[in-house]
C-alpha positions in Angstrom: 0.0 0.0 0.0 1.3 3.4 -1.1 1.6 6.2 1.4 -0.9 8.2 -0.1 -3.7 5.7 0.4 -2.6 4.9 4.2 -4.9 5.5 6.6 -5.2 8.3 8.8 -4.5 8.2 12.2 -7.2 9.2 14.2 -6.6 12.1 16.7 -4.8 11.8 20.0 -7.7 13.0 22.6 -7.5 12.3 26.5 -10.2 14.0 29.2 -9.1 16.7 31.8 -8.9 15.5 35.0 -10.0 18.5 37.0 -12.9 19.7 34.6 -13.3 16.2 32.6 -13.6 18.2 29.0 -11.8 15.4 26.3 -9.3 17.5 25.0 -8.3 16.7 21.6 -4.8 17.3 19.9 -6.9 18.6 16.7 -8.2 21.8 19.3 -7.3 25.2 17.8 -7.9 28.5 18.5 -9.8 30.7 16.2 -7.8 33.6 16.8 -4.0 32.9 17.3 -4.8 29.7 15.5 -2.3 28.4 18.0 -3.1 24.5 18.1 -2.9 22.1 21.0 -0.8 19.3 19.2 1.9 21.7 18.9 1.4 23.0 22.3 0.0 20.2 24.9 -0.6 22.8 28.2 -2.5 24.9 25.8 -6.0 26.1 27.7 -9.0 27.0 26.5 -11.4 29.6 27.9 -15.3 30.2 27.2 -16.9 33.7 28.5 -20.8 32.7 29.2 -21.8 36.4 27.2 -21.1 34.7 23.9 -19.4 31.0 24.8 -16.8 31.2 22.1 -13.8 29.2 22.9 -10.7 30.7 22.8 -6.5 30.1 24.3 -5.9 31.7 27.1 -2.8 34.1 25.9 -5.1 35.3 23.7 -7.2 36.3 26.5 -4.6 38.2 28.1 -3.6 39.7 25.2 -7.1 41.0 24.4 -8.8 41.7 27.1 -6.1 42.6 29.6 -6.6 46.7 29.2 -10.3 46.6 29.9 -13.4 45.1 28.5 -13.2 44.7 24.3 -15.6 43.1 22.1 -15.5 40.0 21.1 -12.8 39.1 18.3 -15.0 35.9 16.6 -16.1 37.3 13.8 -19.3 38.3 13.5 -19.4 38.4 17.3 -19.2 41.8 18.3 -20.5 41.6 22.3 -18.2 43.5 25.1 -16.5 40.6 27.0 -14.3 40.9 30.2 -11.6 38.9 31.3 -13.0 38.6 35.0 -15.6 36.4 33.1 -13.7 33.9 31.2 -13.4 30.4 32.7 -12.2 27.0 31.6 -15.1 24.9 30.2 -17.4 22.4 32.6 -19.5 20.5 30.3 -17.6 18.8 27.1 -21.2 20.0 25.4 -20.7 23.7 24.8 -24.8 23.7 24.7 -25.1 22.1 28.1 -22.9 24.5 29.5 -24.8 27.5 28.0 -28.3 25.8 29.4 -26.6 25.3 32.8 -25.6 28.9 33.4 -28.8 30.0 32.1 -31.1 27.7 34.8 -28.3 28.8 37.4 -29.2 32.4 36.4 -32.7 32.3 37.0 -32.8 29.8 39.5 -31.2 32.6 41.7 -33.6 35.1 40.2 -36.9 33.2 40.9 -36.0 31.5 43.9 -38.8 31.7 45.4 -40.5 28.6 47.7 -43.9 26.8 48.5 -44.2 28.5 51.9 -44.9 31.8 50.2 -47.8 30.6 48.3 -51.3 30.1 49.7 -51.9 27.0 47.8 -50.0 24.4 46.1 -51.5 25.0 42.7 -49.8 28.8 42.8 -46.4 27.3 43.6 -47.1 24.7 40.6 -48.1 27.9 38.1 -45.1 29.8 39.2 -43.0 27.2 39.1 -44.0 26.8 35.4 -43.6 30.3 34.4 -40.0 30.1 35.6 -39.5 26.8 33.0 -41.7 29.0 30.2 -39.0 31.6 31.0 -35.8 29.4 31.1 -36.7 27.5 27.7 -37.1 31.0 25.8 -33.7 32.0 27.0 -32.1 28.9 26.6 -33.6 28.1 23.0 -33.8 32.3 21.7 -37.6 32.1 21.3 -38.8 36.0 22.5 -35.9 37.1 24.1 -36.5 40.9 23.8 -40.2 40.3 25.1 -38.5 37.8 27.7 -35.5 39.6 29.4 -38.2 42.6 29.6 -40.2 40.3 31.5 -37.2 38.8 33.7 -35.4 42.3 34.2 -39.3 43.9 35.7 -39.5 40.8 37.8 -35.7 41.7 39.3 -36.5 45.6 39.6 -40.2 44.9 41.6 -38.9 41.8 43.8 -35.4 42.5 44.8 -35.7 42.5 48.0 -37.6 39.1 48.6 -34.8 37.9 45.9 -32.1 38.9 48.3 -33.8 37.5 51.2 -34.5 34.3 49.9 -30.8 34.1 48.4 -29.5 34.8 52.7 -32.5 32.0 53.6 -30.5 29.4 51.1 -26.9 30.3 52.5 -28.0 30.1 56.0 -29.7 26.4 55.1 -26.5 25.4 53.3 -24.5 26.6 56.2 -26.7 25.0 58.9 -26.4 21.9 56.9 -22.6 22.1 56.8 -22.5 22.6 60.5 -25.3 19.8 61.2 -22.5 17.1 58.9 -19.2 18.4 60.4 -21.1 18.2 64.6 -22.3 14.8 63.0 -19.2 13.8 61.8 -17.6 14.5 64.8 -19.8 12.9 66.9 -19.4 9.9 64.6 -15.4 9.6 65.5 -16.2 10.7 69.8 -18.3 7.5 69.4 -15.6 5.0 67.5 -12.9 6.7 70.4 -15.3 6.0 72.9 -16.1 2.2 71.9 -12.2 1.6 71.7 -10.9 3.0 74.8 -14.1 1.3 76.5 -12.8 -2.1 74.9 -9.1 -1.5 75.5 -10.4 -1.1 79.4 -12.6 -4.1 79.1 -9.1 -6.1 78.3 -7.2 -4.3 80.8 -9.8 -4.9 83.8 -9.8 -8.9 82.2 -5.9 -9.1 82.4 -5.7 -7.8 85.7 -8.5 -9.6 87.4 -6.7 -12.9 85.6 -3.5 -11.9 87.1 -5.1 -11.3 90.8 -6.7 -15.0 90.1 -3.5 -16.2 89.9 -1.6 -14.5 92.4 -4.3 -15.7 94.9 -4.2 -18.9 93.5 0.2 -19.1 94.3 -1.3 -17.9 98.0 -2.9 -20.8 98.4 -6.3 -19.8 98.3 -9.4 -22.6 97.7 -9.9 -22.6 94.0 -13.3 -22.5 93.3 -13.8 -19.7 95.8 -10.8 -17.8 93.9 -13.0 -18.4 90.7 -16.5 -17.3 92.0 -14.9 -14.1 93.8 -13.2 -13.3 90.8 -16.3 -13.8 88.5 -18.8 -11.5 91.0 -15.7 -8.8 90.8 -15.6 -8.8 86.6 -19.7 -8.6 86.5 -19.8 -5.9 89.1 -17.3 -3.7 86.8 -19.3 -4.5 83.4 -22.7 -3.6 85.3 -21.3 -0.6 86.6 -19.3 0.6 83.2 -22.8 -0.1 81.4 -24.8 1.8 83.6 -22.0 4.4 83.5 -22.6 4.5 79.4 -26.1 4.7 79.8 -25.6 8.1 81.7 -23.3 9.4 79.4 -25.8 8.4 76.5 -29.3 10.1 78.4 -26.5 13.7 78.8 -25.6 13.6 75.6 -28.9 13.1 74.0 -30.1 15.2 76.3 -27.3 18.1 74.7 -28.0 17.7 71.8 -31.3 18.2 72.1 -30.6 21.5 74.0 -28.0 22.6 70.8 -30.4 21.9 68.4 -33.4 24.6 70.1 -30.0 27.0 70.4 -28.4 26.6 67.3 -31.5 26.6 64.9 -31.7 29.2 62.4 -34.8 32.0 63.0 -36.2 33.4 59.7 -38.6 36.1 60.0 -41.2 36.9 57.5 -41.9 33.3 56.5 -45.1 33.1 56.7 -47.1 30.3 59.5 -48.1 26.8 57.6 -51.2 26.1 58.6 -51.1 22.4 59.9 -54.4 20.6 58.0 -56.9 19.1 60.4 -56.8 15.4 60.5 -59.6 13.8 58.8 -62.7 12.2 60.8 -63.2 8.6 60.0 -65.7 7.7 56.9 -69.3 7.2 58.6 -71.1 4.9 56.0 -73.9 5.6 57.7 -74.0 9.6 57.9 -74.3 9.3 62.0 -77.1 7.1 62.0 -75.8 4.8 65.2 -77.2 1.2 65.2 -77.5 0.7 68.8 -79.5 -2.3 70.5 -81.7 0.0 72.8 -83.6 -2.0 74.8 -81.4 -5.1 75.5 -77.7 -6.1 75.3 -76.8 -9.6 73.4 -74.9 -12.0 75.5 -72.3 -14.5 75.2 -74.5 -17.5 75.6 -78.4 -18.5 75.6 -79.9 -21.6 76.5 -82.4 -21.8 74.1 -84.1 -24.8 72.4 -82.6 -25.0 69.2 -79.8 -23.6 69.0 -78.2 -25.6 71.6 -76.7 -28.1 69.6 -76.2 -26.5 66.4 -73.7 -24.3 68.7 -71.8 -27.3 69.4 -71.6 -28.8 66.5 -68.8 -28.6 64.3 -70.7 -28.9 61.3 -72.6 -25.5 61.6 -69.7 -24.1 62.9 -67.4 -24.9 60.5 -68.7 -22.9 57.4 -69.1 -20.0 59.5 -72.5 -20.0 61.3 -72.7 -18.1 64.7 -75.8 -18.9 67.0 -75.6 -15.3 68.3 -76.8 -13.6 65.1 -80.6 -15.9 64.9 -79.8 -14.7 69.1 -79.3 -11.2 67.8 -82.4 -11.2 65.1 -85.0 -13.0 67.6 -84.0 -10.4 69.9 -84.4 -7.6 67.7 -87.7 -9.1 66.5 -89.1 -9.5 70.1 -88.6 -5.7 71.2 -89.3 -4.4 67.5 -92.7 -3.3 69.2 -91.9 -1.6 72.2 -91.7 1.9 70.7 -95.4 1.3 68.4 -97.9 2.7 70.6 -101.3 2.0 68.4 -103.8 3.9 70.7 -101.8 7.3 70.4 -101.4 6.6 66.2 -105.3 6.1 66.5 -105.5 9.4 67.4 -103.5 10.9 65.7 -105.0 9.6 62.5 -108.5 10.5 63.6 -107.4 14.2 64.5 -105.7 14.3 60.9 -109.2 13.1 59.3 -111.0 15.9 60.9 -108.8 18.4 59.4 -109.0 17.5 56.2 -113.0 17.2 56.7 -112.8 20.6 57.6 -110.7 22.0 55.1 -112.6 20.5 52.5 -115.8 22.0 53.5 -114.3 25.2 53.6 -112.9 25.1 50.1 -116.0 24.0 49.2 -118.6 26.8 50.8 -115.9 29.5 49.3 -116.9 27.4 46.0 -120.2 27.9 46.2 -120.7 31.2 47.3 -118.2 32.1 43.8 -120.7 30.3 41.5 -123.8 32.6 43.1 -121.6 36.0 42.7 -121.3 35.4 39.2 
């Protein structure tokens, strides 16, 4: 194979390890034209007003006297070297969109506790996306920033307040990690002296076994003594960890009401009631009035089919025919049939009587006319 019809090589690449960019040997700079296979510590900069990509000399030689515009051609926005910075994302786009959602995310930054209901917070929350997606994909951006610089002019201050709120959480959360943390490695020191003592107290109360033992002393007494001695100091070390335990606890607790973070102007979140439990029955109580079932009836009947496993078995009870013979017997005691007698009767009357009066009123029309 000639040389001309060889292959090419494909390009040397290998990924930053502190920003993780793939850096490519083929990377040149639109400017200097200065290329990274001839120089391998070459660095590229982006400046999030435009995100061009350019080396970093040419940065200092550019933009070193002040702000300048931008030398891409066809460019033209006011840069500033204060702004430039080495490149996150390997996705120039991703970068752009990141910067952009960190941009108004500390604009509109704004929580749930400041709305009344949940459905605001859910509205406003999608405003914020409406807003992002036309920065971030060019769709009315004059309309747009108009709407995102008013926002910034008429809530500034909440802005700034909610921006202090989310340092102070981040702190407190730092603090809360680094007293955990701590606590963590008390506890591991604590375990290890309290087990290097445990084998100290074991060695020694061995040695004293022995030494008694050389004296002379009855064995098995020697052994009991020395057993009662060792379970006396674990009782008393345990209990003496339990104390420490209930004060510690008991200080953390008291650090936590003392070193908690007090906002003002949040406003109260109303706690919902808890809900009542589902009535079927819309309050209507089915209550026996007039007697209370027992346990056990002796009853002609039902006697047998109580004990036998047969009925039993698929589920029959003898206490509901109890229950419904019961309810059947005192169905009656509220029906009084005298007093609905009369009361029917006094209802007949009435109607008699209104009837003959719609009827004389009837009459005495048909003569007038």
């Amino acid at each position: 194979m000639s040389r001309i019809a060889a292959p090419k090589a494909a390009p040397v690449s290998k990924r930053d390890p502190r920003t993780g960019v793939v850096q490519s040997q083929d990377d040149v700079c639109p400017v200097c034209k200065s290329a990274r296979y001839m120089n391998p510590s070459l660095r590229f900069l982006v400046n999030p007003e435009c995100y061009h990509k350019m080396c970093e000399s040419c940065v200092d030689r550019i933009f070193s006297h002040g702000p300048a515009a931008c030398p891409i051609k066809g460019c033209g926005r006011t840069l500033r070297k204060h702004r430039f910075r080495e490149q996150t994302f390997e996705d120039i786009k991703v970068e752009r969109e990141v910067d952009i959602r960190k941009k108004v995310g500390a604009t509109f930054n704004r929580r749930e506790e400041d709305f009344e209901t949940l459905l605001a917070f859910n509205d406003y929350l999608n405003d914020v996306e409406d807003i992002t997606f036309n920065l971030i994909n060019g769709i009315d951006l004059e309309e747009t920033n108009k709407k995102f610089e008013a926002y910034t002019r008429a809530h500034g201050k909440e802005i700034e307040e909610n921006a202090q709120m989310a340092v102070q959480e981040r702190q407190s959360f730092s603090a809360a990690q680094k007293l955990e943390r701590q606590q963590a490695r008390e506890r591991r020191e604590a375990a290890r002296r309290e087990e290097e003592e445990e084998k100290r107290e074991v060695e020694e109360n061995r040695r004293d076994v022995l030494n008694r033992l050389a004296s002379g002393a009855d064995a098995e007494t020697v052994a009991k003594e020395g057993q009662r001695v060792q379970l006396k100091k674990r009782m008393d070390r345990q209990a003496a960890t339990e104390r420490q335990r209930q004060l510690q606890a008991a200080e953390d607790t008291q650090s936590e009401r003392n070193g908690r973070f007090i906002i003002k102007g949040l406003r109260t979140k109303q706690k919902p009631e808890p809900e009542a439990p589902v009535d079927p029955f819309g309050g209507l109580r089915l209550v026996d009035s007039y007697f209370t079932l027992q346990d056990d009836y002796i009853w002609e009947g039902i006697q047998e089919a109580s004990k036998d496993i047969k009925q039993t078995a698929g589920g029959y009870d003898v206490r509901d025919y109890a229950h419904r013979s019961l309810v059947a017997a005192f169905s009656g005691l509220g029906v009084f049939v005298a007093d609905e007698m009369t009361q029917r009767g006094q209802l007949a009357q009435n109607d008699c009587a209104v009837s003959e009066s719609v009827g004389f009123k009837d009459a005495e029309m048909i003569s007038a006319s």
